[in-house]
N, C-alpha and C positions, 0 to 999 in steps of 0.2 A: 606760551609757545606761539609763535606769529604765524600767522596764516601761510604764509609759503613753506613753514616745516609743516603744517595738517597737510597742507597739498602734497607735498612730497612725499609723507608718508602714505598717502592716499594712493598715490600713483601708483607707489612701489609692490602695494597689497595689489591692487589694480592687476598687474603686469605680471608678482606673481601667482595670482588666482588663473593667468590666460596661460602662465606655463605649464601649471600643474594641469590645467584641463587637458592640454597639448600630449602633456605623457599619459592620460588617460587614456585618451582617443587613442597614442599608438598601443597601450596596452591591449586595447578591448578589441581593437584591430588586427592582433597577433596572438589571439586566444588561442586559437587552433595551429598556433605554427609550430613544431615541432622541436625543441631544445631553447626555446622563445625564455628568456630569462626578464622578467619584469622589470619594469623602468621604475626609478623614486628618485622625485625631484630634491634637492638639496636645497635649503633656504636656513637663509641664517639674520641674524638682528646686525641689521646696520647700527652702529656708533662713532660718529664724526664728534668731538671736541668734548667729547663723556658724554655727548646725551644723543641720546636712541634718536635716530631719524629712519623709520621705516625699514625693509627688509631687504638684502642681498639675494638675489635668485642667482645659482649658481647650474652648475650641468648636471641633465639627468647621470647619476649611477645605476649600474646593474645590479638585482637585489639578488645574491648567493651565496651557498657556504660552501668552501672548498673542499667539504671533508666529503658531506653530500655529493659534489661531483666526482669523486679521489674515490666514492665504496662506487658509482653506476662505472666508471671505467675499469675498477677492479672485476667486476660481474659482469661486464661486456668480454671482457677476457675471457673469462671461466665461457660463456655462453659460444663464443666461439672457437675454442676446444672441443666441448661438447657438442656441437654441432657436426661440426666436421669430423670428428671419432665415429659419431653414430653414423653419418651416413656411409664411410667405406664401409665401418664392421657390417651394416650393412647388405653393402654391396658383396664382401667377403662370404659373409655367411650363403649369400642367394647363388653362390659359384657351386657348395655343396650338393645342392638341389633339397628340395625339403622333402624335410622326414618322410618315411612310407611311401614316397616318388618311385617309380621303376628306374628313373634317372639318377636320383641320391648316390652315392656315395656308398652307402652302407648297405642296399639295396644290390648294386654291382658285385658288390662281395659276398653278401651272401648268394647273387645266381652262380657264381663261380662254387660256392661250398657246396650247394644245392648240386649242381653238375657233375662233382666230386662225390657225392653220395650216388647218385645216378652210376657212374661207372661202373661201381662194385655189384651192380646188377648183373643179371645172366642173359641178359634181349642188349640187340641192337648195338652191340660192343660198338664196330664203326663209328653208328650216328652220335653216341656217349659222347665218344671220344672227341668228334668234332663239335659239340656242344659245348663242353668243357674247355677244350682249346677256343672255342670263340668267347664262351664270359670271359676266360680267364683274358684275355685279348682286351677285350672292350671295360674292364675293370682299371687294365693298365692305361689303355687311353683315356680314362673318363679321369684317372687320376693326373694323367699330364695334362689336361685340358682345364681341370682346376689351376692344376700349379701354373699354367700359362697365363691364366685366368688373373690368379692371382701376381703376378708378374707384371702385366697389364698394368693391375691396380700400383701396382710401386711406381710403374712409369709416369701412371695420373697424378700420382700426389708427388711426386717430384718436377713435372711439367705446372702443378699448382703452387708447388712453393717457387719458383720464377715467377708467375704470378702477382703471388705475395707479396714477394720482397719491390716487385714495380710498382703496386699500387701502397704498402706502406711509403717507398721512395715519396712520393707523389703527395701523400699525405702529409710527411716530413716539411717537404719542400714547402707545402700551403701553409702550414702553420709557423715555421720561418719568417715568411713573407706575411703572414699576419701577427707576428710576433713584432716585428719590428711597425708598421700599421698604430699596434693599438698601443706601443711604450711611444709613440711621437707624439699621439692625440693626448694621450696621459699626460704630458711632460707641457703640452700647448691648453692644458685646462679645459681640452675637450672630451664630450663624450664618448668612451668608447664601444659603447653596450653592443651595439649590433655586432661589430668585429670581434668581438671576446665571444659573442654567441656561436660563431661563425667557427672561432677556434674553438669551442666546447665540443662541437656537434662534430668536428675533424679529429679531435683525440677521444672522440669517442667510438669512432670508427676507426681510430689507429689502433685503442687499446685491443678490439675488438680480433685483430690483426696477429698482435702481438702484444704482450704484456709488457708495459710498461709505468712507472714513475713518476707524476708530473709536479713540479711542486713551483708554488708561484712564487715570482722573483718582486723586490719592492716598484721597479720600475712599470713596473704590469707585463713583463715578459714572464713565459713560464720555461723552463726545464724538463727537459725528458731523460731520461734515464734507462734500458730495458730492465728487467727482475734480477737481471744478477748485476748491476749496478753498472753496467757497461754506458756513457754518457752518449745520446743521441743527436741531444740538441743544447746548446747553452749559447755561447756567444757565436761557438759556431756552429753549423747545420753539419753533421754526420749522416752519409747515406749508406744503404745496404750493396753490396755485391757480390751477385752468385754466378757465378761461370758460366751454368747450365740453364741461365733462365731465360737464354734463345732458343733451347734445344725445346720444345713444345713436343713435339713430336717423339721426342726419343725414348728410346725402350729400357728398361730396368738394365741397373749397373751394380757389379759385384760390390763397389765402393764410391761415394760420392761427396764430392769436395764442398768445406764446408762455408758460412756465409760470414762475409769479411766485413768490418765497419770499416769505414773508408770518409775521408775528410770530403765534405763538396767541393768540386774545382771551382772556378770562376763561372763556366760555362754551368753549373747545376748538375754535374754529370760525378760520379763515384772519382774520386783521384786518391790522394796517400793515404796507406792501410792504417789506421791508428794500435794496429795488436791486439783489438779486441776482436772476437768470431764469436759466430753464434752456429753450433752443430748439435743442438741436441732439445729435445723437450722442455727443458729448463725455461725457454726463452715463453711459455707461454700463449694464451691466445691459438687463434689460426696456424699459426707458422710453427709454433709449438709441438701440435698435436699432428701437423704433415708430417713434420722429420719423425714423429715416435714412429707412426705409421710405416714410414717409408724406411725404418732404419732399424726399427724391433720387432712393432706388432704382425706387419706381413712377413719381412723373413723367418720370423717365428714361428708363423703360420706354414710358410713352404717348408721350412725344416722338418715340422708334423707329419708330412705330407710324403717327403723322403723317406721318413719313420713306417711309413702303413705299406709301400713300395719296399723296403727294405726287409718289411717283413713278410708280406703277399711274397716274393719273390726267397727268400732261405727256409721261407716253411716249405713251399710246394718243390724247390729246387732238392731241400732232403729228402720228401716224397720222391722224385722221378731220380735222384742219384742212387736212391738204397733198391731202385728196381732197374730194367731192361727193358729195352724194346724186345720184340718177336717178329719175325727173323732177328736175332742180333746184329750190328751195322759193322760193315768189313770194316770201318774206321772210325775211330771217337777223337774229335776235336776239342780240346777242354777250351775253358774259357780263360783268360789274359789275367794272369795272378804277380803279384805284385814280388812271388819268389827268382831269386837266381839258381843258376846250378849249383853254386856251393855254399847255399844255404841251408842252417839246420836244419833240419826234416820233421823234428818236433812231434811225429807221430806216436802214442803207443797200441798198443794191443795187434788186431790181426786183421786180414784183408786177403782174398783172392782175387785175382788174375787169368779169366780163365777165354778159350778159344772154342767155340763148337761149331757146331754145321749149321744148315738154315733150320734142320730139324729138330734143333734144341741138343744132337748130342754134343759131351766133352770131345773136344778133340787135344787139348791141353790144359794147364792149369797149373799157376806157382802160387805160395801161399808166401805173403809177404809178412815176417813178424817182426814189427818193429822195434817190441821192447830187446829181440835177440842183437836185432843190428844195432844197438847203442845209442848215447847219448849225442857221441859223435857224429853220425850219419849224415849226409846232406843229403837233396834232391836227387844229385847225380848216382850215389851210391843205390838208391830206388830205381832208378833208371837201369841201370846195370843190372841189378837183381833181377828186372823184370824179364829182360833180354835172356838172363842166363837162365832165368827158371823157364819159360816157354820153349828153347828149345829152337829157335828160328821160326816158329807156326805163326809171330807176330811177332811184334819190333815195336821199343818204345824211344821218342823222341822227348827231347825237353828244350828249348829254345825260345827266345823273347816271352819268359812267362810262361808259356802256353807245354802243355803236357799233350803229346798226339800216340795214340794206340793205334796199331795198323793190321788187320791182318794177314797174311801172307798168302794164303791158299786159296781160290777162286770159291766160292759157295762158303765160305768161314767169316765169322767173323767174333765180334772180341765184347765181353763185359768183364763186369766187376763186381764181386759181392763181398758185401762182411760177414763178418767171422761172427756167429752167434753168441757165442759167449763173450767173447772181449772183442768189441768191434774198434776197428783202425780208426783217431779221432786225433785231432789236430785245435786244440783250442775247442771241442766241443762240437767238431764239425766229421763226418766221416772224408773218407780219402777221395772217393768219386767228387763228392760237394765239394772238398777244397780247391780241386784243378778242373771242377767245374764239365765234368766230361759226360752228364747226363741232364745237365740242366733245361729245365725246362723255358727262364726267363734266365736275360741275359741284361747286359748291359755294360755303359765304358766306364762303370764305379764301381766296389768292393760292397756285394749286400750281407757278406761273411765276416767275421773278426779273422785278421791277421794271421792271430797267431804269436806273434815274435815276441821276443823276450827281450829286456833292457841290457842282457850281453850281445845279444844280436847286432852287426855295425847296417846301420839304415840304409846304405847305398844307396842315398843322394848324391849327386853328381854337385860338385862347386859350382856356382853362379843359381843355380834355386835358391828362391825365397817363399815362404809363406811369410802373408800377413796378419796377423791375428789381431781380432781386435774384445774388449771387454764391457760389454754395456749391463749398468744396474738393471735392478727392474722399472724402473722408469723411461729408461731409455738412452740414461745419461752416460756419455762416454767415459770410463775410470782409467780404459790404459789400453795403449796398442800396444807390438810389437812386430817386428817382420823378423820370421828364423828364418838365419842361414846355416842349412847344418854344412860342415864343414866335413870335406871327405876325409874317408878315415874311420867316422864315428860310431859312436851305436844311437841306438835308442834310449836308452839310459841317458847318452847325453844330452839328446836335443830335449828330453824330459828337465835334467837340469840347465841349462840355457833357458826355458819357458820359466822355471820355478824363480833364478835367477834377474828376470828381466822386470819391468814393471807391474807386468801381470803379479808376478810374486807375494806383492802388497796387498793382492785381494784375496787371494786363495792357492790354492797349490793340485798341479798336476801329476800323477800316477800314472803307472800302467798297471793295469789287471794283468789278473791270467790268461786274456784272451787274445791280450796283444792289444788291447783297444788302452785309450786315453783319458782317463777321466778329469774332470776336474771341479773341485769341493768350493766352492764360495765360503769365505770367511764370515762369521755372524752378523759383523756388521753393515753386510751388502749382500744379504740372502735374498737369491732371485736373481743374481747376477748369470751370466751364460756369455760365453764363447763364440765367432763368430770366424769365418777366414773367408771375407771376399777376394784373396785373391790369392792365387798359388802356384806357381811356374817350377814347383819341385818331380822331380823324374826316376823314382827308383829304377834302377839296373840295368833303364831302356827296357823297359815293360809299358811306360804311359801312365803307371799306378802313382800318384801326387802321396805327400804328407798327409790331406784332410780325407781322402780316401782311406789310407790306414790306420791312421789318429783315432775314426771314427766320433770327433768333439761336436759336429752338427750332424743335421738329419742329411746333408746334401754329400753323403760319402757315396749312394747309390748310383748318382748320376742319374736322375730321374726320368729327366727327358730323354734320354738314349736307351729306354728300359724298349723289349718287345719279346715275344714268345721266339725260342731260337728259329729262323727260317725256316729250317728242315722241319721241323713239325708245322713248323704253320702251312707249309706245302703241302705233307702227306701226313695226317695225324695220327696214319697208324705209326707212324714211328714214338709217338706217344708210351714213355718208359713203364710198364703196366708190368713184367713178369721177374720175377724174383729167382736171381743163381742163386743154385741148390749147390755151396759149398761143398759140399759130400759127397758129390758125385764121382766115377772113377771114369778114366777115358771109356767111349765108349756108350757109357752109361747115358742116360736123359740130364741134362744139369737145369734147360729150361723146357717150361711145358707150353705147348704151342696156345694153347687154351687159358695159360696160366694168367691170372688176372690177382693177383695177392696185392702185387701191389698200389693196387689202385685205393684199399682203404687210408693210404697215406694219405691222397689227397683230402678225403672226405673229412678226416683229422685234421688239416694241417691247420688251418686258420684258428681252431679253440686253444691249440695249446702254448701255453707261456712260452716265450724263447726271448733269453737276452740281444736286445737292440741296441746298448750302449747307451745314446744320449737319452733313449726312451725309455731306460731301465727296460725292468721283465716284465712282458705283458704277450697276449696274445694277441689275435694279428684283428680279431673282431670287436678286440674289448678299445686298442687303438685308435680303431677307425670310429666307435661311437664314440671315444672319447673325444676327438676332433670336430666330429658333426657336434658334439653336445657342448664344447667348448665354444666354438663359433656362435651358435644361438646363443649362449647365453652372456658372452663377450657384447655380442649384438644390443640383445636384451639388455644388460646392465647399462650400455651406452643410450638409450632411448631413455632411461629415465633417470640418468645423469643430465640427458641433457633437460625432462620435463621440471626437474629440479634448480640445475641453474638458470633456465627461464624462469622459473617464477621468484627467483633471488634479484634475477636481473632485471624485472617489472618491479620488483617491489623496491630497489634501489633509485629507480629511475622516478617512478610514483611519488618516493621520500623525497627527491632534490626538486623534484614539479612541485608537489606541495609547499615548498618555504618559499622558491625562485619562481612556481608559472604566476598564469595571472588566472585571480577568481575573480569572476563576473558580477557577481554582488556586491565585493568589497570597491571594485574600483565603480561600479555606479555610486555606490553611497558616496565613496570619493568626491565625485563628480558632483553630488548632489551639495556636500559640504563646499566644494570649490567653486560655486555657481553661486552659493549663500555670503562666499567672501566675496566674489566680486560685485554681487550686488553692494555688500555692506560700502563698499570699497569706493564701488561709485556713487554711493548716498550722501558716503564723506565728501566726497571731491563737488556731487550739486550745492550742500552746504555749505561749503569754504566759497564756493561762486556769488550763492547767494548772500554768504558775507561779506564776500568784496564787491560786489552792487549796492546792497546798503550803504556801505563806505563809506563809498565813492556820491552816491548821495546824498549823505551826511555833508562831505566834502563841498560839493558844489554850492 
């Protein structure tokens, strides 16, 4: 070999002994930098004309394994789900008030039961009374102040997911722009390691976002993809667009439009819709777990919440209907029922009608027996009876829903009692409770069952719609529908129309005996539930919509329009406490000025089961902890979903730093080996000097 091939090999060891030191020094210099993927120098055996002439130094590579990055972005996912679930449930749960609080939830309802047992004492009747009237008060506002509460929270996590989708945008966008970056450096034989780190540490924050796909392309570009295979990024950059992710500020919506993948314009800005949407859970990550939030877990939550108001309100409302004020009220205004005047009447058994003085005597009295008047019977036909049977002492009206009892003679006035042995019941409800004419809580929704039967025709007006929609237990949407019932119809129909439409595929709707709506999820989507953000249907011109008498969510009450009826909340002795004595003859006592009987209804009302429909049979106490105890423990499960997939998402992250970071000892020794080549290196290169001195002396 001639001395200028030693030198040359000498050199090349020389050169790269000082490159490898170079990636050392940036190694040991970015120990502590965070997603810092280690540098390894590339060196390979020169061979010019078949014989080895020293070594090729090529560009640092990045030391990684894609499958290692592919589980930390999987687990960045999971971590920010879990994150964001736990802190609304959270939040959710702390709207409750905690357990044993004077302020809780279950706390409120039991001072309202407490108050109710209070009445049926023999002291202080008055002060009871307005006790009772005020828990029962500050029980119904403590529940709308939840639900507002929780309403809140939907507006937050929908103001969050605009959020979301600007800074995935954002992150899209960066990794685009370093997509293209690291495939030109790749293609120019340079190194790309810093840029590629730069994109590691940006999808690792997008997965975190949103679930996604990433898979590397040969050119050093990578691919995104979301979980359900919707394409992000390839050749070309796909951006997110949500309608409402200007709307920061805006308050919770019956229905909210879903997010669109959209081609980037020129400008970097969302342009042509590609067909893909992302509206539901599926999609994973942060943005994942807002839409459940915002789309299942909270309305699910407020519907609970309709459920405990739905039934605080038809217990204690059968309490003060099956009794009477004292004095009786020269007039009873019932509440807005979703009946017309030539509607079945659907009542059977028996009911009085009766008129006395302020002194509690009869002054009149018709007994209304429904199973005599027929099958046939409507509303009006009651009406008429009531008229004929009093005798002119009172007068009954029926118009826009509402039932009004008047009485005629100055010091008179008017109740209503059932029939002890076979009491007047409409779907399981008596006669006072169904037109609502002693009720205690009111409101502009149906806290009653119907009643109506599938022969019954619906008296929906043409141009109503309900929209229904169907989400699994995950969150994920399986199928909408908007009914139109079409005038004409019954209820039977718009039942088949539902069974008939897409919903059909997953389960099938009923009507019970009470007039309510059920509906059975198929086995293979158990958990699945029902939903109508939005409803512009109008029976009879009463106000009463489809989901109000459907009864298919908790939100048929109308929650937030719930309050104790005025006139009691003014004067509480108007508070329904005394019980008509059917049996009475004119003349005779029918109410006892003292009489206080029915006041045990209230003390009852809250233990005992009554069906709620979507809440099944439960009572109104067992409900309400069911709610507080679901919250904690929805909460709970989420704290250590998330303590779980943090320590999945450390220890994925710990797995790809062990193969890619850089260890500190390894790369001194390194350095210690590459310090020993260059010396060798430059040993050779004094030799070869010292041989061409000789030489050259030889020479001369």
């Amino acid at each position: 070999m001639a001395l200028s091939d030693i030198l040359g090999s000498a050199m090349s060891g020389l050169n790269a002994a000082q490159a490898g030191l170079r990636v050392v020094s940036t190694n040991i210099a970015n120990v502590g930098t965070p997603g810092y993927a280690r540098e390894q120098l590339t060196v390979s055996t020169n061979v010019i004309g078949g014989r080895v002439s020293g070594v090729v130094v090529g560009e640092a590579t990045r030391v990684a394994d894609r499958f290692l990055e592919a589980a930390s972005y999987r687990r960045a996912g999971d971590v920010g789900a879990a994150e964001t679930t736990a802190g609304y449930l959270d939040r959710l749960q702390a709207t409750l008030g905690a357990p044993g609080a004077e302020s809780s939830l279950t706390a409120q309802l039991d001072a309202v039961a407490s108050a109710g047992v209070t009445l049926t004492g023999s002291l202080a009747v008055p002060q009871n009374a307005d006790a009772f009237v005020a828990r029962t008060s500050d029980a119904i506002s403590s529940l709308q102040q939840v639900d507002h509460d929780a309403a809140a929270l939907s507006a937050d996590a929908d103001a969050e997911i605009g959020d979301t989708v600007s800074r995935a945008n954002a992150l899209l966008t960066q990794i685009s722009t370093l997509n293209d970056a690291v495939s030109r450096l790749d293609g120019l034989g340079r190194s790309s390691s810093g840029l590629s780190d730069q994109r590691m540490l940006a999808l690792q924050d997008l997965s975190g976002l949103i679930g996604v796909t990433v898979r590397d392309q040969p050119d050093g570009r990578v691919t995104i993809e979301t979980a359900s295979g919707a394409p992000l990024l390839d050749q070309r950059l796909r951006l997110l667009s949500y309608p409402n992710g200007g709307n920061a500020a805006g308050a919770a919506q019956p229905a909210y439009p879903g997010i669109d993948i959209r081609f980037a314009d020129s400008a970097g800005l969302p342009g042509v819709a590609t067909g893909d949407r992302i509206d539901n859970a599926a999609v994973g990550g942060k943005l994942g777990a807002l839409l459940d939030l915002r789309d299942r877990t909270i309305p699910g939550f407020r519907d609970q919440l309709g459920s405990v108001f739905t039934g605080l309100a038809q217990s204690l409302n059968a309490a003060s209907n099956a009794a009477t004020a004292m004095p009786p009220p020269a007039q009873l205004v019932g509440a807005v029922t979703p009946l017309a005047t030539g509607d079945r009447l659907g009542f059977t058994g028996k009911a009085t009608v009766a008129v006395t003085d302020t002194a509690g005597k009869l002054v009149a009295s018709t007994t209304l027996d429904f199973d005599a008047m027929g099958p046939t019977a409507t509303v009006g036909d009651m009406v008429a009876a009531i008229n004929a049977g009093l005798g002119g002492k009172a007068t009954a009206s029926f118009a826009g829903g509402r039932l009004t009892l008047a009485a005629s003679a100055p010091d008179t006035g008017v109740a209503i009692g059932q029939d002890p042995a076979t009491p007047a019941q409409r779907a399981g409800v008596g006669l006072s409770q169904v037109f609502g004419m002693n009720d205690l809580i009111r409101s502009d929704g149906l806290t009653i069952p119907s009643g109506f039967a599938a022969s019954d025709p619906h008296g929906f007006a043409a141009g109503g719609t309900a929209q229904v929609m169907l989400r699994d237990g995950a969150g994920r949407l399986l199928a909408q529908y908007t009914l139109a019932p079409v005038a004409g119809g019954t209820f039977g129909d718009l039942v088949t129309s539902l069974n008939a439409s897409p919903l059909g595929q997953f389960g099938q709707v009923s009507l019970d005996a009470t007039g309510r709506m059920r509906f059975a999820a198929n086995p293979n989507v158990a958990g699945a539930s029902l939903s109508i953000p939005g409803d512009s249907t109008d029976r009879a011109g009463t106000g009463r919509s489809f989901t109000m008498i459907a009864g298919l969510t908790g939100g048929a009450s109308v929650l937030q329009s719930g309050e104790i009826r005025p006139d009691i909340q003014g004067n509480t002795g108007r508070l329904p406490l005394a019980l008509l004595d059917t049996r009475a003859v004119p003349g005779g006592i029918a109410l006892g000025s003292t009489d206080r009987t029915g006041a045990a209804g209230y003390a009852d009302a809250q233990g005992k089961p009554i069906d709620l429909g979507v809440a099944g049979i439960v009572s109104v106490e067992k409900l309400a902890a069911q709610v507080l105890g679901g919250a904690g423990s929805s909460a709970a499960l989420a704290k250590m979903r998330l303590t779980e997939a943090t320590a999945r998402r450390d220890d994925a992250v710990n797995r790809r730093d062990s193969f890619s970071g850089v260890n500190i000892d390894e790369e001194l020794s390194q350095m210690v080996v590459l310090q020993n080549s260059y010396s060798a290196a430059a040993r050779v290169i004094s030799t070869v000097n010292a041989m061409y001195d000789t030489l050259l002396t030889m020479v001369r």
